[in-house]
C-alpha positions in Angstrom: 78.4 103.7 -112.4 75.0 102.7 -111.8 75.6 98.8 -112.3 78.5 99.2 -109.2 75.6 100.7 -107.5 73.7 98.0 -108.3 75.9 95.4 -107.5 76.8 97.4 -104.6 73.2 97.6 -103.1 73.0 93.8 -104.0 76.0 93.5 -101.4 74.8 95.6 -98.8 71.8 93.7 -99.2 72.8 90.4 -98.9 75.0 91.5 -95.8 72.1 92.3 -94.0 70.2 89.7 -94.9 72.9 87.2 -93.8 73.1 89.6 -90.6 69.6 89.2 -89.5 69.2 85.2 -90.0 72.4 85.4 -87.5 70.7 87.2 -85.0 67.8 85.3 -85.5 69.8 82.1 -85.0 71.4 84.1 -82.1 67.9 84.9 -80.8 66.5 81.7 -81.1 70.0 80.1 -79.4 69.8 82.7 -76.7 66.5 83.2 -76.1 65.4 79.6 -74.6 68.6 79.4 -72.8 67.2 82.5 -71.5 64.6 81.8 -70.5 65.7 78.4 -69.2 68.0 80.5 -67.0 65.4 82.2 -65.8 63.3 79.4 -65.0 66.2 77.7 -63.2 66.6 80.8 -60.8 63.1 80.8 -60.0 62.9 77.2 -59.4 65.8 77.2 -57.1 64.3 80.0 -55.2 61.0 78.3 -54.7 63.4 74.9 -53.6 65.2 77.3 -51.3 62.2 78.8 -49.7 60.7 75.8 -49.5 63.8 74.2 -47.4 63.9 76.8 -45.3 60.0 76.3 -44.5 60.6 72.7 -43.3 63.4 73.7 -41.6 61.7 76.0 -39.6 58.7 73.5 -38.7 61.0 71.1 -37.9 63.1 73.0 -35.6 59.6 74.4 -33.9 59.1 70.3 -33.3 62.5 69.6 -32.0 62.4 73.1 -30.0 59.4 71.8 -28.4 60.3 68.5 -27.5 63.8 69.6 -25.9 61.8 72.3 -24.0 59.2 70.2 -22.6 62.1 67.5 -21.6 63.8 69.7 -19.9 61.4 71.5 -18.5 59.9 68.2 -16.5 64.2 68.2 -15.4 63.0 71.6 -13.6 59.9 69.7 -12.5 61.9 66.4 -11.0 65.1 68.8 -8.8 62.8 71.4 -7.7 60.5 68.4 -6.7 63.8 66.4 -4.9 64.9 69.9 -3.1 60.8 70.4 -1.7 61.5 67.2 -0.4 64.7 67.5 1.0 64.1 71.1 1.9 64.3 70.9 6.0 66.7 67.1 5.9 69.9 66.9 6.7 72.3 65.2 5.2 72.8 63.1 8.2 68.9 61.7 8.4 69.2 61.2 4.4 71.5 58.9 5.0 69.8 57.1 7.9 66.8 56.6 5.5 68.0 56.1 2.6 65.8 53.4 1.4 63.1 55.3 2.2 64.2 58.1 -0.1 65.5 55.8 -2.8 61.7 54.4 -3.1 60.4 58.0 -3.6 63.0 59.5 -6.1 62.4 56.0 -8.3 58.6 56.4 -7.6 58.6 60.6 -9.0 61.0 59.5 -12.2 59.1 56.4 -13.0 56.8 58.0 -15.5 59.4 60.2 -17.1 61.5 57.8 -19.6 63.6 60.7 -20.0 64.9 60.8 -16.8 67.9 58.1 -16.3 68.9 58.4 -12.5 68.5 61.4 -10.0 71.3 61.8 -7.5 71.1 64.2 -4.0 75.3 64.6 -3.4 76.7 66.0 0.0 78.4 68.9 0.3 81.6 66.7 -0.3 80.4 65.3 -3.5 79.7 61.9 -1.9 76.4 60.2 -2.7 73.9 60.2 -0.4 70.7 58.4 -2.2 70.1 58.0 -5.9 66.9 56.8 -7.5 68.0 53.5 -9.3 70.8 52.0 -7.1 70.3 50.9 -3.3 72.3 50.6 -1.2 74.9 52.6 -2.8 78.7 51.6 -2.9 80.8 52.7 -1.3 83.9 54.9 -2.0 81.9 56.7 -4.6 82.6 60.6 -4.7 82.3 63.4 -7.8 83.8 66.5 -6.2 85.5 66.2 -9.3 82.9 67.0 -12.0 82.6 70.5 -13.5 79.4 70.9 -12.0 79.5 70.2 -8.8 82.8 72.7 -8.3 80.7 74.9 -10.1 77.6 74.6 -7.2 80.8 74.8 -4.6 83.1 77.2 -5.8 81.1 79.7 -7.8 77.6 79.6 -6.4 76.3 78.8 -9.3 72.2 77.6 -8.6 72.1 75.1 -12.4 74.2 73.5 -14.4 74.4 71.5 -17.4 77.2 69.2 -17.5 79.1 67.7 -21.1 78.7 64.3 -21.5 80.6 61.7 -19.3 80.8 58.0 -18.1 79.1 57.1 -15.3 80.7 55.5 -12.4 78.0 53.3 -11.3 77.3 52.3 -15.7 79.7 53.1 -17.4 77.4 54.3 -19.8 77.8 58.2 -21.7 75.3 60.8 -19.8 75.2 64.4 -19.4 73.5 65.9 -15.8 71.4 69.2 -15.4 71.9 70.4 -11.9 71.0 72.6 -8.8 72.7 73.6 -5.6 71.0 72.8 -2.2 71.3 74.1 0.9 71.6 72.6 4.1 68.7 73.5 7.1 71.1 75.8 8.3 71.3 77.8 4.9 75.0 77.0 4.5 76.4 74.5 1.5 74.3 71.1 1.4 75.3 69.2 -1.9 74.2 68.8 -5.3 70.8 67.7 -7.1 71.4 66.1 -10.1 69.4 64.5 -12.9 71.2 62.3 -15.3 69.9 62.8 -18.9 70.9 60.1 -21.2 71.8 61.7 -24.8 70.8 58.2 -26.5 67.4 59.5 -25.4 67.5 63.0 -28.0 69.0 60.8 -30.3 65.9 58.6 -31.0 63.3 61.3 -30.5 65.5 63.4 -33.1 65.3 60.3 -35.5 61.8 60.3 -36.1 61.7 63.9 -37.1 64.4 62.9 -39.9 63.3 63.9 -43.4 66.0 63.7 -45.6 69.4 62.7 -46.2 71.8 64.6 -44.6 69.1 65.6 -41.5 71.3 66.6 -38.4 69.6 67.4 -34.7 71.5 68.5 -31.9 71.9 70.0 -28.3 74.6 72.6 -28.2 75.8 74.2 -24.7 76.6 78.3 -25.5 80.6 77.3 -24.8 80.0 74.8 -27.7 80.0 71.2 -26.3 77.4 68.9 -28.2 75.6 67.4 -25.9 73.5 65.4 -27.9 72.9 64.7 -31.7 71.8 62.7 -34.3 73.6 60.9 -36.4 75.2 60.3 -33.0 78.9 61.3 -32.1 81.1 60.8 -29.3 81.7 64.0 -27.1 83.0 67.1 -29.7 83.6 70.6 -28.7 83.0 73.2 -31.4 85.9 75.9 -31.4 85.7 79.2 -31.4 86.1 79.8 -35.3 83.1 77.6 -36.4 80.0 79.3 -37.8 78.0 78.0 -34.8 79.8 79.9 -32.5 80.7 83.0 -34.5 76.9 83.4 -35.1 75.8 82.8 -31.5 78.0 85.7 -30.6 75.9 87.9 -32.9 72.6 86.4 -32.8 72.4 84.6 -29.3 68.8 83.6 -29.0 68.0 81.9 -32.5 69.3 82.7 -36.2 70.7 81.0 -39.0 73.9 80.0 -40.7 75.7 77.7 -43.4 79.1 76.4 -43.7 80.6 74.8 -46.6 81.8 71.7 -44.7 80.4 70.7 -41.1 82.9 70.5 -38.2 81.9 66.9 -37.2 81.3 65.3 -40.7 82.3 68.1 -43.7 79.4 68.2 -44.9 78.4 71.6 -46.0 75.0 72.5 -44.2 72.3 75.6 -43.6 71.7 75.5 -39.9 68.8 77.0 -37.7 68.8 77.2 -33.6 66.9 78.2 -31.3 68.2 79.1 -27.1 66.5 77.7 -24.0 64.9 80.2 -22.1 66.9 80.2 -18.8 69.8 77.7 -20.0 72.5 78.1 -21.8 71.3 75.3 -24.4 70.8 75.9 -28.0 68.4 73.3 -30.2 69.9 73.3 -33.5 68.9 71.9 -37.0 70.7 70.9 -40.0 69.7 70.6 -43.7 72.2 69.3 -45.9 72.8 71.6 -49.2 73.6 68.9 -51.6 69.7 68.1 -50.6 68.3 71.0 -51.6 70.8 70.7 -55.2 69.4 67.3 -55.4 65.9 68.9 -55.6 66.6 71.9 -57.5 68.1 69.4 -60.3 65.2 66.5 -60.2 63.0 69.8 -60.9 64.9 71.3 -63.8 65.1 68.3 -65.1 61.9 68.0 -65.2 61.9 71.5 -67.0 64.2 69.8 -69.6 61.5 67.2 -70.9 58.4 69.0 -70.2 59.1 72.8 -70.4 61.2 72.9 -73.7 58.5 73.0 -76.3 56.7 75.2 -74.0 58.9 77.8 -74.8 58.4 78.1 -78.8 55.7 80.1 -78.0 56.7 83.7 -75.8 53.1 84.3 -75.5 52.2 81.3 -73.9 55.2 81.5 -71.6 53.6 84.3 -70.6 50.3 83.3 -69.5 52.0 80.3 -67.7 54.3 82.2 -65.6 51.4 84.7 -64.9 49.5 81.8 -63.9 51.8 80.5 -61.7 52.8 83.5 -59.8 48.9 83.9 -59.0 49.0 79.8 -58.1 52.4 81.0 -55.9 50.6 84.0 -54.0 47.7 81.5 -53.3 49.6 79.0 -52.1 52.0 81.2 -49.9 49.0 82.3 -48.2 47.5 79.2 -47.6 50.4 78.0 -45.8 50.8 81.4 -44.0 47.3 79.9 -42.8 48.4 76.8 -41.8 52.1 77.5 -40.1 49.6 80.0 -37.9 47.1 77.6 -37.2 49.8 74.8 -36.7 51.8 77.0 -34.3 48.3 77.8 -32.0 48.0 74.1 -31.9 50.9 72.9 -31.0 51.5 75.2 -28.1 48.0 74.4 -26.7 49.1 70.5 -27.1 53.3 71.6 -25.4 51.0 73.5 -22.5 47.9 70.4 -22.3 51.2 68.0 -21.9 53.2 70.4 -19.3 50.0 70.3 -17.2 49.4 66.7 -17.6 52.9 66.1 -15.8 52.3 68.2 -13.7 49.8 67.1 -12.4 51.0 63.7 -12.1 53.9 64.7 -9.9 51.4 66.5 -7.9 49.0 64.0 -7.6 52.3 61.9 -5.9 53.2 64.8 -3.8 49.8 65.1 -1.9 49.2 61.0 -1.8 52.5 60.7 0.3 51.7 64.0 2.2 48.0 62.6 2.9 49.5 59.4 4.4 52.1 61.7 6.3 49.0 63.9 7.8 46.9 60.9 8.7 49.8 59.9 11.0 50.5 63.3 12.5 46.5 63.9 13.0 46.0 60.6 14.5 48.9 60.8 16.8 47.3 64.5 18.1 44.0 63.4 18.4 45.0 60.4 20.2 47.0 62.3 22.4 44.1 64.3 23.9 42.1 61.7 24.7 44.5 59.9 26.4 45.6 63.2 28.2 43.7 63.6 31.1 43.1 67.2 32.5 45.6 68.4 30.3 47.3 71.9 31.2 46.4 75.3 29.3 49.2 74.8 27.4 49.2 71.4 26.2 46.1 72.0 25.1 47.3 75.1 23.2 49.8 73.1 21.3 47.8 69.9 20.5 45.1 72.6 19.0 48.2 74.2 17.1 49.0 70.9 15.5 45.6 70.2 14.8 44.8 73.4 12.9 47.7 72.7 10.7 47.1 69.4 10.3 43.6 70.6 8.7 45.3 73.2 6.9 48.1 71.2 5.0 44.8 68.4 4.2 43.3 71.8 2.8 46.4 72.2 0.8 46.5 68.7 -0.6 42.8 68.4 -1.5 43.7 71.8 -3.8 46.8 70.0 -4.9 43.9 67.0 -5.9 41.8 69.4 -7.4 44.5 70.3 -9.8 45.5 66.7 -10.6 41.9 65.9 -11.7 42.1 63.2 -8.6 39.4 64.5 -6.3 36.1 62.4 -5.6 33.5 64.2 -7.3 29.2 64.3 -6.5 28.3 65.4 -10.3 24.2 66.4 -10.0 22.1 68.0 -12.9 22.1 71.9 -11.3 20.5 75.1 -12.0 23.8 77.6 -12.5 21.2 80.4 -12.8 20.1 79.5 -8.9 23.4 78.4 -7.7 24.5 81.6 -8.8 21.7 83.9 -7.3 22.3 81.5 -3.8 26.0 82.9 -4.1 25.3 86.9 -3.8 25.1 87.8 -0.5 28.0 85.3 0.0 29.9 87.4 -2.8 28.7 90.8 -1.3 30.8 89.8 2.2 33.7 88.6 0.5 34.3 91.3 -2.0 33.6 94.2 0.3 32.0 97.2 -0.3 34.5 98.9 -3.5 33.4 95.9 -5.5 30.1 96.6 -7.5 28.5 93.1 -7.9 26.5 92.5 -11.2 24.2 89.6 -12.4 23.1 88.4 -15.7 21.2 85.3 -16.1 20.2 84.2 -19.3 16.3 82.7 -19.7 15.5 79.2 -20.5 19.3 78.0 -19.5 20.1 74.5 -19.4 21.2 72.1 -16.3 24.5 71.0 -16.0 27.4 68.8 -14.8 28.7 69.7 -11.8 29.8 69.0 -8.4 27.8 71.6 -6.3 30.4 72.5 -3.6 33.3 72.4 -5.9 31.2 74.7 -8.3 30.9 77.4 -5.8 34.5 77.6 -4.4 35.5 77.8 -8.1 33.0 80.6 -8.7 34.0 82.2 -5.5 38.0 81.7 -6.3 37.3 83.8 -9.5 35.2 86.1 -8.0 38.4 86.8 -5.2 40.7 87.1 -8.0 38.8 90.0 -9.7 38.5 91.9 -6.9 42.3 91.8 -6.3 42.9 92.6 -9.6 40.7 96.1 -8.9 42.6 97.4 -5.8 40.9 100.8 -6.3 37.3 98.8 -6.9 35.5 98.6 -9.7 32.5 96.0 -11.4 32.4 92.4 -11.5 30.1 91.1 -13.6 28.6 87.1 -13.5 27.3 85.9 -16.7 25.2 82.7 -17.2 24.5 81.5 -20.7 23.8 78.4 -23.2 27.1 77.3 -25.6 28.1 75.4 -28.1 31.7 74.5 -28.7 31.9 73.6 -32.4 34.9 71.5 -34.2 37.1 74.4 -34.9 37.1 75.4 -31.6 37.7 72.0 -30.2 40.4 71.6 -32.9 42.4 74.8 -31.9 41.9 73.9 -28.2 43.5 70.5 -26.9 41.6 68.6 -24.4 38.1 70.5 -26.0 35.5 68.4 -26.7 32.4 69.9 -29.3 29.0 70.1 -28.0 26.5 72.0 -25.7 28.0 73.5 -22.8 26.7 75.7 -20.0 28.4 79.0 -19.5 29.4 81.0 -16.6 31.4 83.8 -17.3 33.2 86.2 -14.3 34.1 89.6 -15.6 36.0 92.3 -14.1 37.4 96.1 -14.9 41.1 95.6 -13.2 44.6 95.6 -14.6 44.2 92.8 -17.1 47.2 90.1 -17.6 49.8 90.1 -20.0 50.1 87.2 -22.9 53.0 85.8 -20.5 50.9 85.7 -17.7 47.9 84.2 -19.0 50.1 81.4 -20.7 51.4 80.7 -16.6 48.0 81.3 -14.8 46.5 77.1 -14.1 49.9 76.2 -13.4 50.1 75.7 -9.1 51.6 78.0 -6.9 52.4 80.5 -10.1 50.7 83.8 -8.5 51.5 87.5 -9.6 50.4 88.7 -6.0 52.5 89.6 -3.1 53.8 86.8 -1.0 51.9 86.1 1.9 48.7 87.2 -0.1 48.2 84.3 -2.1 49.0 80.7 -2.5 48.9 80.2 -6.5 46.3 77.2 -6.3 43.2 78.9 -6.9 42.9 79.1 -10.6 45.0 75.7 -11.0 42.5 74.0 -8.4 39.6 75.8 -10.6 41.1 74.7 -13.9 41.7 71.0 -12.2 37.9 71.1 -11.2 36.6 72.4 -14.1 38.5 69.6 -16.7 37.4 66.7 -14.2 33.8 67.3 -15.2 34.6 67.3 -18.9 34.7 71.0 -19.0 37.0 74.0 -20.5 38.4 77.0 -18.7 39.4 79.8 -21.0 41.0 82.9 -20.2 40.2 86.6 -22.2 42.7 89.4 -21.1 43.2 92.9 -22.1 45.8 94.7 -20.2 44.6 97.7 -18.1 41.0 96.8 -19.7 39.9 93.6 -17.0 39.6 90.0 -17.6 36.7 87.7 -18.2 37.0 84.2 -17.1 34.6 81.8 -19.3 33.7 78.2 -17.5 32.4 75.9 -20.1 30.1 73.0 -18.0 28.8 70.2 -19.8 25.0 70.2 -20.3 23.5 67.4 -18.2 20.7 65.6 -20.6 17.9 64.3 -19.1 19.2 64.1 -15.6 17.1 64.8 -12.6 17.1 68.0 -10.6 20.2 68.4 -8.0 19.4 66.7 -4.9 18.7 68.6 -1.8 21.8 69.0 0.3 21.9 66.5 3.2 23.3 66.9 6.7 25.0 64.1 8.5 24.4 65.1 12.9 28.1 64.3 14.1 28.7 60.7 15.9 31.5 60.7 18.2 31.2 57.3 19.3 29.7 54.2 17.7 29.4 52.1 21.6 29.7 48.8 20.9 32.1 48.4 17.6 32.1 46.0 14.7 35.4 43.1 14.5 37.5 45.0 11.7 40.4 43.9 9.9 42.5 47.6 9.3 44.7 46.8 6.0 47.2 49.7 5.5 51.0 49.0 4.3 52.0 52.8 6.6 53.4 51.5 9.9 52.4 55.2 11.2 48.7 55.2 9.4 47.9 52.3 10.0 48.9 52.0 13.9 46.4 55.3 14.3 43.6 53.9 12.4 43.7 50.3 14.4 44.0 52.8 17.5 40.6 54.7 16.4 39.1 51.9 15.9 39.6 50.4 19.2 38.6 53.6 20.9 35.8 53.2 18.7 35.0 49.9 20.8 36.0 47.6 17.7 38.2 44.8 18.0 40.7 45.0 15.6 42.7 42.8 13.4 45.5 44.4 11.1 47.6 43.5 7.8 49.9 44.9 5.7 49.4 43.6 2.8 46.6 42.1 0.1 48.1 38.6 0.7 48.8 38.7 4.5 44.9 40.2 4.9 43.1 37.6 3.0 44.9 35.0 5.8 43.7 37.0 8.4 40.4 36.8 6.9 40.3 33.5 6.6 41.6 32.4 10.0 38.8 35.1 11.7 34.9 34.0 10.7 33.7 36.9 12.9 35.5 39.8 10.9 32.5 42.2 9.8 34.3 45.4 8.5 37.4 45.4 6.0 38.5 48.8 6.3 41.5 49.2 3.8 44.0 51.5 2.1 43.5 51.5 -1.8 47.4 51.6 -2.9 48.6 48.2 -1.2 52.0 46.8 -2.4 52.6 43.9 -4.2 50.1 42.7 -7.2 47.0 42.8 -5.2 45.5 46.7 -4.5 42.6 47.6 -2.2 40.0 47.4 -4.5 41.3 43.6 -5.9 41.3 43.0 -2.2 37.5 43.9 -1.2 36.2 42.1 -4.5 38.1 38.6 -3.2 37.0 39.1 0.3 33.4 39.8 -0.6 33.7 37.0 -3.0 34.3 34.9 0.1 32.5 36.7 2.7 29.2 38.4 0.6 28.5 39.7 3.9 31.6 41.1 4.8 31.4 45.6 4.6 34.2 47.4 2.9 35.1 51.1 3.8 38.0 52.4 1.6 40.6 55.1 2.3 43.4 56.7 0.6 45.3 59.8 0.0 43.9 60.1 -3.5 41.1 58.9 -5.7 42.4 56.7 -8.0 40.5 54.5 -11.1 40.8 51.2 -8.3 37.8 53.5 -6.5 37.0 56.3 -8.2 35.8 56.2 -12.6 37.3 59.8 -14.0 37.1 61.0 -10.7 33.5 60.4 -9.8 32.6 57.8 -6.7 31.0 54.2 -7.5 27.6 54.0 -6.2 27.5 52.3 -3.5 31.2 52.6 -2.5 32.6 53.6 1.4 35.0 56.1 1.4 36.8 58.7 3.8 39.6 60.7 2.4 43.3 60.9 4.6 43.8 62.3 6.6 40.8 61.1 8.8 39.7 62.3 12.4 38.6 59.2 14.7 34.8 61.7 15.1 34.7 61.4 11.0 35.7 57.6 11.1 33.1 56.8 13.9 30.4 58.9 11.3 31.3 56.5 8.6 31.4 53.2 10.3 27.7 54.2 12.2 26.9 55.2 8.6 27.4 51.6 7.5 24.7 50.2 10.0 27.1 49.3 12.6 
């Protein structure tokens, strides 16, 4: 009995024995493929994440760049319909050269702009910027935009992709509706947007293989893409669609095989404020396998022996997840500090064209005011006795003539394309000077405050300009405290280091001088703020302000090489900070001079009057003649220099600076002066450009008087010259 124990025991023994190297076989089978499991669900967690980081970046970047294109479309209709605003269709088409010149001139900078179009209320064209004359027989009542303005009243459009008439080349049009004078039906303003154009900028953000980029309308027509297509509507049953429906301003989605291509993709968009247009980005999932599998491979050759040992497995992965929150909020970090930059750059580049077609606007306005002045003023001196009322009226005209120059010298302002007098001043005395000025204006609800720091330096600045941007400030505190309340005018010493300059486009580090206008009102919202230095954007009342103070002010205030930054808390007040560059080692501001008015210089110079205007320049050879100058005139850089030539006694060269042709004003008065070194040069234009004026500031030495021009101001000038 006891040896079948024995034996028995042996058995049971050996069973367990045998049992135990088989889970420890087991166990040492399982157990890596465990933890290579593992590993493999973290590492394609971290790929996934990862993806869906770059895909986010990238659709900010393509979000951004779609925005900003079509937001200078906005700029270019709403630009056409100002211009068109009080024309007919009849006079468009009796100066339809005219026109044509313009619209190419206002989409010459803009590459993405193909052709803009002004249809009748017919759908026949009446100008276009890149074909004259038109043909005839042309007509798209047709298109599904313009029934669209017709039919359903609809104010914008966005049209699918078609072939053009005129090309025969693929474009898609964003449109608005215009009205005639009389308010009824007038046409159609379109601007043709080649897609060819999204599908190189959308290139150069590719980053892998399998990287789509496209422009979606809400009813699902691509409209643009890259790889390119030809024109695809998505159906109703695609995940695009179905997710929109859900999710319509941005989201996410995936599909196991693409509608266009079948290739399964995770998709992000993003909607146009204000358009039914969504941006949307694809990353192809075989990419993200592809990386997954390259990393666990690497797991294979490196990370095997690593897992004989549990213990150091351990400290690894511990290791790595403290590596993993590090890193996580490092980028946190950077996506913020990436996002603040590029939305100052998207705003810095929104305001540079901007400003551009401003700067157009008010040149062709000035030349348009010149005329208009000049024939006023010369009709009341050729008036004799004139009656109560035709004096009434010319005076009418006149004030508005000086108003709308008011206008477009703000517009200049903005545009950074005003002549400038910078001087080395005292902010701390320009600003006491200003109080009893600011008392007046702001009334007696407004508590005025002053605090001027000791020892503050001198700097940059045009005095006038200066104190109508302080005073513009000023105004807009006190309307933003309609009960009354404190404004507060700060002056102090600054210094803009690198990180500020880096977080703030257009910044440039140094020493600045600071003068800060504070006041207790409403505050602005986030929304408003972002909006305030664009022109005419104003939150008052209409009829209560034109929107071009703080754009003027911001204009001003970047001309000198200064900053303009705006601190808001709502229903707390608002402190505007202006940042003026420190003047070193410049003398003190000179004292302001006064100029007695001339109205007559008696016996004139011989001028030549260059000026390619018909209209300008038959008022300014008329001033000068009343002037008692005898007057030679040219249109042109060529045509004057013959005039020159064939005219020994010519003593004043009064010129326009944007001639046409290859020679400008500027190239004209160096070749004349070349020939003639006694000849005198007085320049005009509508605005300063770098012919005349270096970042804004007047050459020494240089003649000038701004359009439009009275014949009192012209006769100032020319007895200023020594005539």
């Amino acid at each position: 009995m006891r040896r079948l124990l024995k034996g028995r025991t042996w058995r049971i023994r050996g069973n367990n024995a045998a049992e135990a190297s088989m889970v420890v076989a087991v166990a040492a089978l399982v157990l890596p493929l465990l933890l290579f499991a593992g590993a493999g669900a973290i590492t394609y967690r971290e790929t996934r994440q990862q993806a869906d980081e770059r895909m986010a970046r990238t659709l900010d970047l393509l979000y951004t760049s779609v925005r900003t294109t079509f937001e200078s479309e906005y700029l270019v209709a709403a630009n056409v319909t100002e211009m068109l605003a009080d024309v007919g269709n009849a006079e468009i088409r009796s100066n339809e050269q005219r026109i044509h010149e313009r619209l190419a001139r206002l989409i010459a900078p803009l590459p993405q702009v193909e052709n803009v179009w002004v249809l009748d209320e017919q759908g026949a064209p009446l100008v276009t910027a890149r074909t004259y004359p038109l043909p005839a027989g042309l007509n798209y009542s047709d298109r599904a935009y313009f029934i669209a303005h017709r039919d359903s009243g609809a104010q914008r459009s966005v049209s699918q992709p078609t072939r053009g008439r005129l090309t025969d080349l693929e474009y898609f049009q964003y449109s608005e509706r215009r009205l005639q004078p009389d308010g009824s039906f007038g046409g159609v303003v379109v601007v043709s947007i080649s897609p060819a154009y999204f599908s190189n900028q959308f290139s150069r953000a590719s980053d892998a293989k399998g990287f789509t980029a496209s422009i979606i309308r809400a009813d699902g027509q691509i409209l643009a893409r890259y790889p390119a297509v030809g024109p695809t509507m998505l159906g109703p049953a695609t995940g695009f669609m179905r997710t929109i429906a859900r999710l319509p301003q941005e989201g996410r989605y995936g599909v196991d095989a693409g509608a266009v291509d079948g290739i399964g993709r995770t998709f992000v968009y993003r909607k146009l404020p204000e358009l039914p247009i969504y941006v949307v980005h694809g990353y192809a999932n075989q990419t993200i396998r592809d990386a997954w599998l390259a990393r666990m491979g690497s797991h294979l050759i490196f990370g095997v022996p690593a897992t004989l040992c549990l213990f150091m497995l351990a400290v690894l992965a511990a290791r790595r997840a403290v590596q993993e929150n590090s890193a996580l909020a490092q980028l946190r970090e950077e996506q913020v500090r990436r996002a603040s930059v590029e939305e100052s750059l998207r705003q810095a580049q929104k305001m540079n064209a901007v400003g551009q077609l401003t700067a157009g606007i008010a040149h062709d306005f000035n030349n348009l005011l010149t005329g208009i002045g000049g024939a006023l003023e010369m009709i009341r001196r050729r008036t004799i006795q004139p009656s109560p009322d035709v004096e009434r009226f010319i005076e009418l005209g006149r004030n508005g003539v000086a108003r709308a120059a008011t206008l477009t010298q703000r517009l200049l302002a903005f545009s950074r394309q005003q002549p400038l007098q910078i001087e080395a001043i005292d902010a701390n005395r320009l600003v006491a000077g200003m109080s009893e000025l600011l008392r007046r204006t702001l009334g007696e609800k407004v508590r005025i405050e002053t605090v001027l720091a000791g020892g503050l330096w001198r700097a940059k600045a045009d005095v006038a300009q200066l104190e109508s941007a302080i005073l513009n400030l000023a105004i807009n505190g006190r309307d933003a405290m309609p009960e009354g309340g404190a404004l507060t005018i700060e002056t102090a010493n600054a210094h803009l280091d690198d990180a500020y300059a880096a977080a703030n486009v257009e910044v440039t580090p140094g020493q600045y001088v600071l003068i800060a206008v504070s006041d207790t009102g409403t505050g602005m919202e986030p929304e408003v703020i972002a909006r305030a230095f664009e022109p005419f954007f104003t939150t008052k009342q209409r009829g209560q302000g034109t929107g071009l103070g703080l754009s003027m002010t911001f204009g001003y205030v970047k001309q000198v090489g200064g900053h303009l930054k705006i601190y808001s808390e709502v229903g707390h007040g608002t402190t505007m900070k202006l940042y003026l560059p420190r003047a070193l080692g410049e003398a003190d501001a000179a004292a302001e001079k006064t100029v007695p008015p001339v109205e007559r210089v008696g016996k004139g110079p011989v001028a030549l009057v260059v000026e390619d205007d018909p209209v300008v320049r038959e008022f300014a050879v008329s001033a000068c003649r009343e002037l008692g100058c005898t007057v030679h005139q040219a249109g042109s850089g060529a045509e004057a220099l013959a005039v020159l030539e064939g005219n020994a006694d010519i003593a004043l060269l009064f010129t326009d600076i944007g001639l046409p042709g290859t020679m400008n004003g500027r190239q004209l008065a160096d070749a004349a002066v070349a020939r003639r070194p006694e000849l005198k040069v007085l320049f005009t234009t509508g605005y300063t450009a770098n012919a005349i004026v270096h970042h804004g500031m007047l050459d020494p030495g240089v003649n000038f008087i701004g359009k439009p021009f009275s014949i009192s101001a012209l006769a100032a000038k020319i007895k200023g010259m020594g005539f």
